[in-house]
PDB file of N, CA, C and O in Angstrom:
ATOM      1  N   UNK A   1      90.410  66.801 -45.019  1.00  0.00           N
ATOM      2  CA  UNK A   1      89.233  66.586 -45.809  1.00  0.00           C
ATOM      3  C   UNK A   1      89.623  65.653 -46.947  1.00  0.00           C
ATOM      4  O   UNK A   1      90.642  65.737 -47.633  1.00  0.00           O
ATOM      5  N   UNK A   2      88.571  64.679 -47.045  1.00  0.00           N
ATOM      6  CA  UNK A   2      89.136  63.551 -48.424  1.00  0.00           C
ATOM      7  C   UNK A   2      87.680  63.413 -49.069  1.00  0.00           C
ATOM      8  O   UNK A   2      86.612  63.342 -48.460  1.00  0.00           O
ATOM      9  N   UNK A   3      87.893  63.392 -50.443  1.00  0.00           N
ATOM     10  CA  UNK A   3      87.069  63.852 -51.284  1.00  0.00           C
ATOM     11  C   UNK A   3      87.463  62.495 -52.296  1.00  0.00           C
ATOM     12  O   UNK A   3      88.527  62.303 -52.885  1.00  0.00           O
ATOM     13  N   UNK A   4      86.028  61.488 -52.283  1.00  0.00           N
ATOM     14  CA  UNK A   4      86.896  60.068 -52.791  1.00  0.00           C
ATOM     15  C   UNK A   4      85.248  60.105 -54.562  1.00  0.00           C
ATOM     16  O   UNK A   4      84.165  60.689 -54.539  1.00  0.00           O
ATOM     17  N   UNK A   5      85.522  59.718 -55.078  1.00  0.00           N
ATOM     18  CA  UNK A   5      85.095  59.859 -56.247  1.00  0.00           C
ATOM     19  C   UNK A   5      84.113  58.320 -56.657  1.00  0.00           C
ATOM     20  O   UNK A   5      84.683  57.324 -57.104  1.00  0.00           O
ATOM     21  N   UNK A   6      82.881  58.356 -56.457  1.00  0.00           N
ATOM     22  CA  UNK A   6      82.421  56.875 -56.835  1.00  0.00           C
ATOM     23  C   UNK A   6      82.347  56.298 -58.270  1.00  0.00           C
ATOM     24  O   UNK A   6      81.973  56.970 -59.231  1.00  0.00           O
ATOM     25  N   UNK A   7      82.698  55.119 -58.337  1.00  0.00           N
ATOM     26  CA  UNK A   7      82.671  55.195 -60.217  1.00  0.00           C
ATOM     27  C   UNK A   7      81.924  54.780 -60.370  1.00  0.00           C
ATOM     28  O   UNK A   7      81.641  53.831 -59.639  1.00  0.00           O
ATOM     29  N   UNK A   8      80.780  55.274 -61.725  1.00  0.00           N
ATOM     30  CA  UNK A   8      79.650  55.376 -62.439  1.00  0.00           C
ATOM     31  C   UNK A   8      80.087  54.583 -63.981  1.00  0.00           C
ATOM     32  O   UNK A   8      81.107  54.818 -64.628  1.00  0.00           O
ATOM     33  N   UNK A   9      78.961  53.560 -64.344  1.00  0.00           N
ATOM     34  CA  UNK A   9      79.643  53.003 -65.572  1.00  0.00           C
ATOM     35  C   UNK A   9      78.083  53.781 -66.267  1.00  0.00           C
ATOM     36  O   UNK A   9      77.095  53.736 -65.534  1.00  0.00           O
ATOM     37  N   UNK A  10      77.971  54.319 -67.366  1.00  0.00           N
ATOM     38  CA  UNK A  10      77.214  54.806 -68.205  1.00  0.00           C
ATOM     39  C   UNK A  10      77.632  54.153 -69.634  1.00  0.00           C
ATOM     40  O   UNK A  10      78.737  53.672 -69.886  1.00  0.00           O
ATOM     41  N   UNK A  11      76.592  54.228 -70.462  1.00  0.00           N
ATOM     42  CA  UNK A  11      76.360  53.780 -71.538  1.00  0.00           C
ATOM     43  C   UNK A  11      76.659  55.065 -72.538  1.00  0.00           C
ATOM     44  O   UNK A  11      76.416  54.929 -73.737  1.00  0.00           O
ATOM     45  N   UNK A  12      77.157  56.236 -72.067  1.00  0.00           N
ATOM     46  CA  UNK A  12      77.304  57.227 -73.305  1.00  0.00           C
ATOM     47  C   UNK A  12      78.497  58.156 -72.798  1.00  0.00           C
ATOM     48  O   UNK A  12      78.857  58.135 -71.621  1.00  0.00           O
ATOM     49  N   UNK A  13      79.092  58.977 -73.769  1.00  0.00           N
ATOM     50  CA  UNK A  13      80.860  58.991 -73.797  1.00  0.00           C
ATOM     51  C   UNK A  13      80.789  60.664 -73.212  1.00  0.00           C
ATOM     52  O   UNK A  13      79.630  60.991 -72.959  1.00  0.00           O
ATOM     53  N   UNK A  14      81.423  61.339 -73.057  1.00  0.00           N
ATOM     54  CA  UNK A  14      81.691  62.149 -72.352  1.00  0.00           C
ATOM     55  C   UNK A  14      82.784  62.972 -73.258  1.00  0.00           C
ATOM     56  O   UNK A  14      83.917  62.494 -73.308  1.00  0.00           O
ATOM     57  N   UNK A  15      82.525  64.114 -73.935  1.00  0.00           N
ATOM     58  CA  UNK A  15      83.800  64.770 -74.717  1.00  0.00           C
ATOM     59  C   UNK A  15      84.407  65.697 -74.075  1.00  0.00           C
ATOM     60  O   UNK A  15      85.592  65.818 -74.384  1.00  0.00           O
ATOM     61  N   UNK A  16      83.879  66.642 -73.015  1.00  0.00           N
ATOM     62  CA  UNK A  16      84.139  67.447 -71.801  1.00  0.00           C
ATOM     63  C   UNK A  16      84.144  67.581 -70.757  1.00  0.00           C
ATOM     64  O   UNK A  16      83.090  68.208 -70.652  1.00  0.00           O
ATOM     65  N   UNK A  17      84.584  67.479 -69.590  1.00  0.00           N
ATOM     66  CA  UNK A  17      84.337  67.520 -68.187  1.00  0.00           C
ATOM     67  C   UNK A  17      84.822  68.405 -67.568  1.00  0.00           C
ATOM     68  O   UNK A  17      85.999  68.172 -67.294  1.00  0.00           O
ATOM     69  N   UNK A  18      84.213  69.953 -66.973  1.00  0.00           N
ATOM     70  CA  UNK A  18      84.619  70.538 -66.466  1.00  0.00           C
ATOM     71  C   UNK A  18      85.270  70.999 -65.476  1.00  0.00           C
ATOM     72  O   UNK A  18      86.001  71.977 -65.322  1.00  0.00           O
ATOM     73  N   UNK A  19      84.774  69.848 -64.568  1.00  0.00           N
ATOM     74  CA  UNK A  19      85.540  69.702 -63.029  1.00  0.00           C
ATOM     75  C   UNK A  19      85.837  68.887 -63.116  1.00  0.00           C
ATOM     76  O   UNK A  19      85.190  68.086 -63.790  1.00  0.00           O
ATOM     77  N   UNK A  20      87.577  68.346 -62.208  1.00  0.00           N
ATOM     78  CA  UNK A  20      88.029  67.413 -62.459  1.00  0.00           C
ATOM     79  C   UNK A  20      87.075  66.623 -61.472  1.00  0.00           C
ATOM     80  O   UNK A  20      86.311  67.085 -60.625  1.00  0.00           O
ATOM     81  N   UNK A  21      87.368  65.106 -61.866  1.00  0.00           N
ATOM     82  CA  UNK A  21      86.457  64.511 -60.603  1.00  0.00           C
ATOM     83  C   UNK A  21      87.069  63.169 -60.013  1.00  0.00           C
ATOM     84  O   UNK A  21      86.439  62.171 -59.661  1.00  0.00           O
ATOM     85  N   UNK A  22      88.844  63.433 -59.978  1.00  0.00           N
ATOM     86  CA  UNK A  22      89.596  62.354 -59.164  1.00  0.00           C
ATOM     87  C   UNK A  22      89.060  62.748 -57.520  1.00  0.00           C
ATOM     88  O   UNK A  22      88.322  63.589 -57.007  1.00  0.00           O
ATOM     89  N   UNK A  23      90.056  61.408 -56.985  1.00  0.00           N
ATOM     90  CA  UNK A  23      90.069  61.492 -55.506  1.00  0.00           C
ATOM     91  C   UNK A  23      91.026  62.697 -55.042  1.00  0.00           C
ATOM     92  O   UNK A  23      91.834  63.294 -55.753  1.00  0.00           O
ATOM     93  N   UNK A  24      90.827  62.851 -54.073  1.00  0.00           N
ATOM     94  CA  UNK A  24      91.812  64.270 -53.163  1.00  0.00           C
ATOM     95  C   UNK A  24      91.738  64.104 -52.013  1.00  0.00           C
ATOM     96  O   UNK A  24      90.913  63.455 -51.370  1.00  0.00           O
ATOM     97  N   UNK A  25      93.062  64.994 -51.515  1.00  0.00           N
ATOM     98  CA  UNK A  25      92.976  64.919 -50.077  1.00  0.00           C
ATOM     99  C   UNK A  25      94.047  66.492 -49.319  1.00  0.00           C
ATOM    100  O   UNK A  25      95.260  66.696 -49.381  1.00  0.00           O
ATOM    101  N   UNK A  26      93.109  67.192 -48.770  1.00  0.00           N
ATOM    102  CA  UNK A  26      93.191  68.687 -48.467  1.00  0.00           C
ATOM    103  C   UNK A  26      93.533  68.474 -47.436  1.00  0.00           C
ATOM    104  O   UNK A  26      92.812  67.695 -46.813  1.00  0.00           O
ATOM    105  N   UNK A  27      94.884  69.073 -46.644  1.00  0.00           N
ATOM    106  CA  UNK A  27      94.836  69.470 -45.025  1.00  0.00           C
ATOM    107  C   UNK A  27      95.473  70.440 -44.540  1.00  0.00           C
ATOM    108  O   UNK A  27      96.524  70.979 -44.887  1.00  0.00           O
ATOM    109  N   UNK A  28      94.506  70.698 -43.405  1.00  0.00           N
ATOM    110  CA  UNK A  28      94.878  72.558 -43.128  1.00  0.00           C
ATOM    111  C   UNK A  28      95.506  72.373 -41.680  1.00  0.00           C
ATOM    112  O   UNK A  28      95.095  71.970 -40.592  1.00  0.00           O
ATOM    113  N   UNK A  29      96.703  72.865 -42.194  1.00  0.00           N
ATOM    114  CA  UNK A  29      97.485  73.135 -40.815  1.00  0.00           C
ATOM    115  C   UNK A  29      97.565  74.831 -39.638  1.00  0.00           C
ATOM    116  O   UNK A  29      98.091  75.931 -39.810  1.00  0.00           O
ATOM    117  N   UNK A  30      96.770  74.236 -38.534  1.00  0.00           N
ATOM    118  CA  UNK A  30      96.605  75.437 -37.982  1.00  0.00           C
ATOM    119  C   UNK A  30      97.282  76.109 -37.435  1.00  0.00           C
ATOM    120  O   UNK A  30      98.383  75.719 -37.823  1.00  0.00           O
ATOM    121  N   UNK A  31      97.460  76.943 -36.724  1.00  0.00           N
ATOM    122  CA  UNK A  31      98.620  77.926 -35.673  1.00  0.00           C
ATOM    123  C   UNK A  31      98.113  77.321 -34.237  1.00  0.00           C
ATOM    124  O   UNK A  31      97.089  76.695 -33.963  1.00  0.00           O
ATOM    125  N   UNK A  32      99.337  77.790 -33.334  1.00  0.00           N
ATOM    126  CA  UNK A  32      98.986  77.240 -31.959  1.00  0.00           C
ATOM    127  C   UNK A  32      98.085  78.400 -31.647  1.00  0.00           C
ATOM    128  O   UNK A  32      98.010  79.596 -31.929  1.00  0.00           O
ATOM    129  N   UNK A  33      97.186  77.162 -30.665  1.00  0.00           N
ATOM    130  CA  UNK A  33      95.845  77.961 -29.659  1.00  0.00           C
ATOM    131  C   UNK A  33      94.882  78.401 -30.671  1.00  0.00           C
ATOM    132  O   UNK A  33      94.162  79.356 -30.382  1.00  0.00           O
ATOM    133  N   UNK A  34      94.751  77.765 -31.968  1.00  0.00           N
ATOM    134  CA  UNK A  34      94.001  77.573 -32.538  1.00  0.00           C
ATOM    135  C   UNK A  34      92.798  76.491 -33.012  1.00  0.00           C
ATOM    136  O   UNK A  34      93.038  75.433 -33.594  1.00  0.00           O
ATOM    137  N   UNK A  35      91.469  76.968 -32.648  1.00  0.00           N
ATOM    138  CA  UNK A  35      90.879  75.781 -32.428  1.00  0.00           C
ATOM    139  C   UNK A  35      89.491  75.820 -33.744  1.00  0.00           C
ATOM    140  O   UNK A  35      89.267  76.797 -34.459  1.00  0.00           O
ATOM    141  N   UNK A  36      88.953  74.899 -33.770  1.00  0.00           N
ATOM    142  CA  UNK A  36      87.917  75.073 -34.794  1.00  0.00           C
ATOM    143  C   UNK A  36      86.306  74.777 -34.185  1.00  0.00           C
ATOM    144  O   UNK A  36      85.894  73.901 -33.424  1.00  0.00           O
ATOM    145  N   UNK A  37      85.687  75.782 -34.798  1.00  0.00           N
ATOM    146  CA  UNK A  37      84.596  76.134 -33.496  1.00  0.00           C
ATOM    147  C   UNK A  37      83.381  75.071 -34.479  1.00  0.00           C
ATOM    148  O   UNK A  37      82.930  74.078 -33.908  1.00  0.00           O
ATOM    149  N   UNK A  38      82.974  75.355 -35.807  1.00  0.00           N
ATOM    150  CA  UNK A  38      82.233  74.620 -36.624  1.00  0.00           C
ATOM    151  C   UNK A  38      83.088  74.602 -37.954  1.00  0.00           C
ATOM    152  O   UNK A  38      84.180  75.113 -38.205  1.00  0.00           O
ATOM    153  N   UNK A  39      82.200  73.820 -38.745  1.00  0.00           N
ATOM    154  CA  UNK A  39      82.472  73.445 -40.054  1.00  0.00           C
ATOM    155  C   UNK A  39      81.259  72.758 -41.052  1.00  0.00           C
ATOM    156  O   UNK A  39      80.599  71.823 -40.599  1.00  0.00           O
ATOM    157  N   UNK A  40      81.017  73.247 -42.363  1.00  0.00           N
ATOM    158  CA  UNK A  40      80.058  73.847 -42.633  1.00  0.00           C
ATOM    159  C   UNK A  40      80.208  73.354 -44.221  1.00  0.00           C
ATOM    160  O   UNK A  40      80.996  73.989 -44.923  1.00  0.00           O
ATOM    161  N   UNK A  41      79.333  72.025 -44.917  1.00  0.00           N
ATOM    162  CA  UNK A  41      80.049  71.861 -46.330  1.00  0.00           C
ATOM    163  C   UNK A  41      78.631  72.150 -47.068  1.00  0.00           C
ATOM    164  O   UNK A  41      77.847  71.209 -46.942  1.00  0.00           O
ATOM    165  N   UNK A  42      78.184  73.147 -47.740  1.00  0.00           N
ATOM    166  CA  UNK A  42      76.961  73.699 -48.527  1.00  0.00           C
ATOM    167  C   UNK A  42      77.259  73.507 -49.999  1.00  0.00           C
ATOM    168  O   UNK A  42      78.454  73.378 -50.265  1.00  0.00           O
ATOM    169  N   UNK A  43      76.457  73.465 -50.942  1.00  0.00           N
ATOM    170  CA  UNK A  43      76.948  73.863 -52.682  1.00  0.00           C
ATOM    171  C   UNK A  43      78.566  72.966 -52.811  1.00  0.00           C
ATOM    172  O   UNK A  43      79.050  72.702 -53.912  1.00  0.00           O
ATOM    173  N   UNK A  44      78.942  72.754 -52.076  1.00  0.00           N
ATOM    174  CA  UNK A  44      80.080  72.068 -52.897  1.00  0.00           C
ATOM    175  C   UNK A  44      81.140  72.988 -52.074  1.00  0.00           C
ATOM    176  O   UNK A  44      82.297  72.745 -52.418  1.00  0.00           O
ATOM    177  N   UNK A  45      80.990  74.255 -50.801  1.00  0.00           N
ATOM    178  CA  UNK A  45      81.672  75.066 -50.121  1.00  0.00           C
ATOM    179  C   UNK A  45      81.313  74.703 -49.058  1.00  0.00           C
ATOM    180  O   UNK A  45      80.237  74.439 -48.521  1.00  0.00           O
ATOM    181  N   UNK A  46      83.365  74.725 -48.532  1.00  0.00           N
ATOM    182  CA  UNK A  46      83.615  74.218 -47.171  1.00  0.00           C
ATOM    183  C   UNK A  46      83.835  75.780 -46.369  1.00  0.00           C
ATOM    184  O   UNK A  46      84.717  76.633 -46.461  1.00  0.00           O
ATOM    185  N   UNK A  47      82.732  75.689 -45.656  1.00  0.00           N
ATOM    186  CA  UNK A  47      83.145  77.241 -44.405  1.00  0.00           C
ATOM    187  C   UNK A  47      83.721  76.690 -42.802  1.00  0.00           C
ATOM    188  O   UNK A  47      83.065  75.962 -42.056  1.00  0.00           O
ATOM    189  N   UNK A  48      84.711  77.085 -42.592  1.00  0.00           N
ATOM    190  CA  UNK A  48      85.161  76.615 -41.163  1.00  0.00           C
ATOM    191  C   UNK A  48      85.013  78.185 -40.435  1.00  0.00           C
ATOM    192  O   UNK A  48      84.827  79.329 -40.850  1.00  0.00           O
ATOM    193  N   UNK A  49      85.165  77.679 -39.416  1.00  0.00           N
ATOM    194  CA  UNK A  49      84.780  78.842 -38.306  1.00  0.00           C
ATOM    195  C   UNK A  49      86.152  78.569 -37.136  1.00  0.00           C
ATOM    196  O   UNK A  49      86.341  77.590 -36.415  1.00  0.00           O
ATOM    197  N   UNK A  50      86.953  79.799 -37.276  1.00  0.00           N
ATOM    198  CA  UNK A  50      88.778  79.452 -36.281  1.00  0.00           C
ATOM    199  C   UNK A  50      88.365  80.246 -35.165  1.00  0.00           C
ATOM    200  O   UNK A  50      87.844  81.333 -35.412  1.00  0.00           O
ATOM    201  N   UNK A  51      88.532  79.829 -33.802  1.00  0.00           N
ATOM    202  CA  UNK A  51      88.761  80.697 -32.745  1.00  0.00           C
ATOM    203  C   UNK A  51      90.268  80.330 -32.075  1.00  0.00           C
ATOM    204  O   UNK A  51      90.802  79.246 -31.840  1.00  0.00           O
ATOM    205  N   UNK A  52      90.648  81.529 -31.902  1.00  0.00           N
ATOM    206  CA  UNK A  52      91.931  81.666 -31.373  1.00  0.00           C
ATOM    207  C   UNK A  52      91.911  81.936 -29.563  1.00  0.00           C
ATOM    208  O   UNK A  52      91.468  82.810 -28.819  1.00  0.00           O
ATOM    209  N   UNK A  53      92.529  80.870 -29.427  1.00  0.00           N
ATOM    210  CA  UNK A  53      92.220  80.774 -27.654  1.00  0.00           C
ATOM    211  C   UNK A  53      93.264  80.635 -26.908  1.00  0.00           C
ATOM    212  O   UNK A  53      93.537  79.516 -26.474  1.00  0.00           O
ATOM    213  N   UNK A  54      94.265  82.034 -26.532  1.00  0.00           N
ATOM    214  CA  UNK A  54      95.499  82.322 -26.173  1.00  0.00           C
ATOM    215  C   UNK A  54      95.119  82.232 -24.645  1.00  0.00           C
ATOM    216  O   UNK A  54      94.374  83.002 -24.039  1.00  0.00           O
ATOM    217  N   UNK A  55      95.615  81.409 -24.273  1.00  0.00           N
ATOM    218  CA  UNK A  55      95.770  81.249 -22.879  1.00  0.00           C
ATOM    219  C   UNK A  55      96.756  82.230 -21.750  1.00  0.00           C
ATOM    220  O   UNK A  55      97.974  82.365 -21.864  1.00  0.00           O
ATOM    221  N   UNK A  56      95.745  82.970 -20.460  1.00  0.00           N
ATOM    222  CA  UNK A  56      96.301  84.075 -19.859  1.00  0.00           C
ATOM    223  C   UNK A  56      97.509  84.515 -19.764  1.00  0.00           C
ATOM    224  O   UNK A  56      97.747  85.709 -19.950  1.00  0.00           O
ATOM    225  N   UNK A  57      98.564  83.542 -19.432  1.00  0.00           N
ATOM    226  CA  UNK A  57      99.909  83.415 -19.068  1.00  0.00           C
ATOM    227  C   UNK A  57     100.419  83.672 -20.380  1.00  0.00           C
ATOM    228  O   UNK A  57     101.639  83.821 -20.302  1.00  0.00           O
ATOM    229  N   UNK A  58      99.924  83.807 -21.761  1.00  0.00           N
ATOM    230  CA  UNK A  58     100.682  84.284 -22.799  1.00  0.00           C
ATOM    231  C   UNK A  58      99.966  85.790 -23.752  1.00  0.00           C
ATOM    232  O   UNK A  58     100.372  86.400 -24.741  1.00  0.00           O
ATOM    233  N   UNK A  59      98.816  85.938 -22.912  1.00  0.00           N
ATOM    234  CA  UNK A  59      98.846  87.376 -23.275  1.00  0.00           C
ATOM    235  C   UNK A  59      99.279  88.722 -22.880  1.00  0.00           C
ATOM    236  O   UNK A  59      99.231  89.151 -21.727  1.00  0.00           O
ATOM    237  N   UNK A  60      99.698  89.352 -23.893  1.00  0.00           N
ATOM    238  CA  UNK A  60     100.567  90.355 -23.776  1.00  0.00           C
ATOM    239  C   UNK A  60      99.837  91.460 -22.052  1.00  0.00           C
ATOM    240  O   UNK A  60      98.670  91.753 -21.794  1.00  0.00           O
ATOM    241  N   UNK A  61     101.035  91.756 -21.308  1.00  0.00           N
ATOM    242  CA  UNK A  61     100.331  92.755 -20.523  1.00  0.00           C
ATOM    243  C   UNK A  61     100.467  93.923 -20.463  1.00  0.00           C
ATOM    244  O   UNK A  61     101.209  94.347 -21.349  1.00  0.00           O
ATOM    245  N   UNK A  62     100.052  94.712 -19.758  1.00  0.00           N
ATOM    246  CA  UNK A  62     100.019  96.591 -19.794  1.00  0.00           C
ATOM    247  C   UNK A  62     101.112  96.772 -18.399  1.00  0.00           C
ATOM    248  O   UNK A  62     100.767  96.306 -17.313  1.00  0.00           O
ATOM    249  N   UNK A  63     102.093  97.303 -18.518  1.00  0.00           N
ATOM    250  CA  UNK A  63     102.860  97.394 -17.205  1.00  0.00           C
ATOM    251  C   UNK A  63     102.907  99.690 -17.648  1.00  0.00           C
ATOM    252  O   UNK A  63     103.229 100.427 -18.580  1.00  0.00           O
ATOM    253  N   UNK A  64     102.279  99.822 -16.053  1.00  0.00           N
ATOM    254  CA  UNK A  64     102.224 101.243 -16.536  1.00  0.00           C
ATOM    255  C   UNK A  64     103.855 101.644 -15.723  1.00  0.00           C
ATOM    256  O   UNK A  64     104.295 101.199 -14.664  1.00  0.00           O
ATOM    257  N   UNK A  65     104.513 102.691 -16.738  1.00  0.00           N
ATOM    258  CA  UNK A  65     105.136 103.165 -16.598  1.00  0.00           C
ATOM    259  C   UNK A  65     105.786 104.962 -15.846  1.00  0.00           C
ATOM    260  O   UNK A  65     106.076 105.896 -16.594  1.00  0.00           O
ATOM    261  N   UNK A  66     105.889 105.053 -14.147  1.00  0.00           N
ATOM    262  CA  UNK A  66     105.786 106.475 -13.750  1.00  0.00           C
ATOM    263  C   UNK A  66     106.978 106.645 -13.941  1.00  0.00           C
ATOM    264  O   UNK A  66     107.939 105.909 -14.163  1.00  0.00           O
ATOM    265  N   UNK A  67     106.657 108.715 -13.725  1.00  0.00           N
ATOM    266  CA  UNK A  67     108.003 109.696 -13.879  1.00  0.00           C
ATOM    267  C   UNK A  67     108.265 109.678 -12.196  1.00  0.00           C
ATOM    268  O   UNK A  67     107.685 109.147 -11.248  1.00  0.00           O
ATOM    269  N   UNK A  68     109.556 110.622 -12.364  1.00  0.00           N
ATOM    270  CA  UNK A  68     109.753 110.720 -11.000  1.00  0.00           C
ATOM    271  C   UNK A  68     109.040 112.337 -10.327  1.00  0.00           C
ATOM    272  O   UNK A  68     109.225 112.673  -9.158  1.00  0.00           O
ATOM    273  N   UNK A  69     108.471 112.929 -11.034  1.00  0.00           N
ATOM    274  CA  UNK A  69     107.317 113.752 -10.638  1.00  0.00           C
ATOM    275  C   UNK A  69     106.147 112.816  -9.612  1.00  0.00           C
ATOM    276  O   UNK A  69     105.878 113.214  -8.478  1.00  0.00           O
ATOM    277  N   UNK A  70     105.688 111.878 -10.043  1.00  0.00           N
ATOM    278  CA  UNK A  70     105.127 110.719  -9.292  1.00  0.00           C
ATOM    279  C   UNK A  70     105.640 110.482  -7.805  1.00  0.00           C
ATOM    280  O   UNK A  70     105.095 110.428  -6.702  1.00  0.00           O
ATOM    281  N   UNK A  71     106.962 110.363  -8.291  1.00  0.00           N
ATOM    282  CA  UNK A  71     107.109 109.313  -6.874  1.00  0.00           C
ATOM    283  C   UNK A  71     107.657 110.676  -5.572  1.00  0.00           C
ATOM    284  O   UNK A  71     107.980 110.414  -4.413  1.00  0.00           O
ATOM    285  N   UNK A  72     107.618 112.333  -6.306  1.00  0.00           N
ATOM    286  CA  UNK A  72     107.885 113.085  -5.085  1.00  0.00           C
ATOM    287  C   UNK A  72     106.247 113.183  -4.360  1.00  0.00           C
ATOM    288  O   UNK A  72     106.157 113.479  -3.168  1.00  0.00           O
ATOM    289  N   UNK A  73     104.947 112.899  -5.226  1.00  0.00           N
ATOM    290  CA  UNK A  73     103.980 113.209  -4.808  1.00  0.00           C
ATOM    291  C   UNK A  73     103.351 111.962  -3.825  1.00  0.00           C
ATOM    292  O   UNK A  73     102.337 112.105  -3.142  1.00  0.00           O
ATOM    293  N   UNK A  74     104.078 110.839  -3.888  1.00  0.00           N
ATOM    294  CA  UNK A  74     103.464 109.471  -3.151  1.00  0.00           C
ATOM    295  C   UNK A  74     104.320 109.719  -1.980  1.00  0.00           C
ATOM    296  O   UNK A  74     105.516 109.968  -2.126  1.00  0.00           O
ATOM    297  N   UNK A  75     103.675 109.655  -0.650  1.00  0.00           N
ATOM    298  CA  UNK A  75     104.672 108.996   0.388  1.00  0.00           C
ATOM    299  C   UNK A  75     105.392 107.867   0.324  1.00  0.00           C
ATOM    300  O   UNK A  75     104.796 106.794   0.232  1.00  0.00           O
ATOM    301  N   UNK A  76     106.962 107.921   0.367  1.00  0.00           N
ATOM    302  CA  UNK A  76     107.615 107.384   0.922  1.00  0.00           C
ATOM    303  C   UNK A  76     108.610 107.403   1.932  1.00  0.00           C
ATOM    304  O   UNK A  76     109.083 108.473   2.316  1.00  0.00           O
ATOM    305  N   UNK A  77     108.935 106.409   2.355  1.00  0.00           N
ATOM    306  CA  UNK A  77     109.992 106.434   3.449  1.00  0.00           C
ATOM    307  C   UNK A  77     111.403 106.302   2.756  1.00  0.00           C
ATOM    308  O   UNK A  77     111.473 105.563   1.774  1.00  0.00           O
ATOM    309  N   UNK A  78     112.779 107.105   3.288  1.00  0.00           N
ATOM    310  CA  UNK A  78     114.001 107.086   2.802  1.00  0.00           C
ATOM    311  C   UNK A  78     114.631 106.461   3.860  1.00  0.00           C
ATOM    312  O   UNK A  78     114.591 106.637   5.077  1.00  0.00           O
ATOM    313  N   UNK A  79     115.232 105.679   3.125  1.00  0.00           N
ATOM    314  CA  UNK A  79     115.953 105.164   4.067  1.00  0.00           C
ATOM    315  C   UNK A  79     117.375 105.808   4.215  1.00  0.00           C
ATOM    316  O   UNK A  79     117.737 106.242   3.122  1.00  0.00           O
ATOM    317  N   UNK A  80     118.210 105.994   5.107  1.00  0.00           N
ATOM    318  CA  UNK A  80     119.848 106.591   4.835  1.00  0.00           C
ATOM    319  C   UNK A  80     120.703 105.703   5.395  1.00  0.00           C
ATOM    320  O   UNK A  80     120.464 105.159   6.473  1.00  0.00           O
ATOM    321  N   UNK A  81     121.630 105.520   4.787  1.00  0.00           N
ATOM    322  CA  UNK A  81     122.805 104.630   4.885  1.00  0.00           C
ATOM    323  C   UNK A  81     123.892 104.697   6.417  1.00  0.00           C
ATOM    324  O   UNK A  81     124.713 103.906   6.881  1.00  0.00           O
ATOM    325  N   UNK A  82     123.335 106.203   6.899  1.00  0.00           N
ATOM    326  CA  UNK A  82     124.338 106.475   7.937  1.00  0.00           C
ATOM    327  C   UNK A  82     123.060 106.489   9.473  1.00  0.00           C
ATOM    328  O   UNK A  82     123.027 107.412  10.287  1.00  0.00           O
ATOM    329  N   UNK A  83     122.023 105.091   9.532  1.00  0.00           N
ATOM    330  CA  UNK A  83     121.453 105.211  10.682  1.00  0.00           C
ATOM    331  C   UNK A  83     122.155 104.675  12.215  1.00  0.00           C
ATOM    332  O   UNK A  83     121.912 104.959  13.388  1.00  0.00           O
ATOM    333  N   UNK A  84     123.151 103.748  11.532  1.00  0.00           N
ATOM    334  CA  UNK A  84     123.203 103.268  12.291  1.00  0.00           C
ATOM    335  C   UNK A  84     125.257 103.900  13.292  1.00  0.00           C
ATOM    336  O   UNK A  84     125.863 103.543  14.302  1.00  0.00           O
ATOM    337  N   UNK A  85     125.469 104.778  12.322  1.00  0.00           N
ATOM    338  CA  UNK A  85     126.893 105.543  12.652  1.00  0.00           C
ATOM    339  C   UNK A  85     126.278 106.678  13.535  1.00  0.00           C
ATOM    340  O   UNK A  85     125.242 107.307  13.321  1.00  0.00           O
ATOM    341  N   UNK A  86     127.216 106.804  14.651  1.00  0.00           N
ATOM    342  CA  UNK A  86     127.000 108.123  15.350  1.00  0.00           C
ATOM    343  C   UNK A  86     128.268 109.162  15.047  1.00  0.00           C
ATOM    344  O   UNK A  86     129.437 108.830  14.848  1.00  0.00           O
ATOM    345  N   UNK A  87     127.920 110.015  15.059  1.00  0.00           N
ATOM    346  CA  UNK A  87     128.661 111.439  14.837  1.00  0.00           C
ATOM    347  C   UNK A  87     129.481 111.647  15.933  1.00  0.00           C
ATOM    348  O   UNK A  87     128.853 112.099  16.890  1.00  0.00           O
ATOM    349  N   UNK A  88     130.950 111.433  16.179  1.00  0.00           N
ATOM    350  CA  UNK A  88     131.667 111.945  17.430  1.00  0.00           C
ATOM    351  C   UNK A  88     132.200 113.359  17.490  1.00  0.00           C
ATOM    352  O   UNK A  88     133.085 113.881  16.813  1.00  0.00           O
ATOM    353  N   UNK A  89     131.629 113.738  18.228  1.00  0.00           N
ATOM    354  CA  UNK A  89     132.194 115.873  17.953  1.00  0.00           C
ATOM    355  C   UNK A  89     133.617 115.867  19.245  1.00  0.00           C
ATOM    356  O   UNK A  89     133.671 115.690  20.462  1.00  0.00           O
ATOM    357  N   UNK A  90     134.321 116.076  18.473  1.00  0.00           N
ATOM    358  CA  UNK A  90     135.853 116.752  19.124  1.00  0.00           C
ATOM    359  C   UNK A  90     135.603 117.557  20.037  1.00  0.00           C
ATOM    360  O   UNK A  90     136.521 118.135  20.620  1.00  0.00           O
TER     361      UNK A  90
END
């Protein structure tokens, strides 16, 4: 935002001025995935409007976590290490 000051020549002197009234120059640095939706200059007030627009692949996810009470109640298959050895009896 730049705020530039026009000069006025008047014929009568000025002993106070309450607001300053040089040139300026304001800038707002945003965060990532931050975007600006409107902007809004009323009375001499600047209103901006920020939406934050985190893209899927970086929001946080829910990974649910089971006991092993769980996994005696789900079918599964076991596998055993000794399918493929046969047992020789003496």
């Amino acid at each position: 935002m730049v705020g530039n000051k026009q000069p006025t020549e008047t014929d009568w002197q000025i002993l106070h001025r309450g607001m300053a009234t040089r040139n300026f120059k304001q800038i707002f640095r945003l965060a990532d995935y931050v975007k600006v939706a409107n902007a809004t200059l009323e009375n001499g007030l600047l209103a901006v409007d920020l939406v934050r627009d985190i893209p899927e692949e970086l929001k946080p996810r829910r990974i649910g976590i089971g006991t092993s009470a769980e996994k005696q109640t789900s079918p599964t298959k076991r596998i055993s290490q000794d399918t493929d050895r046969k047992l020789k009896v003496a």
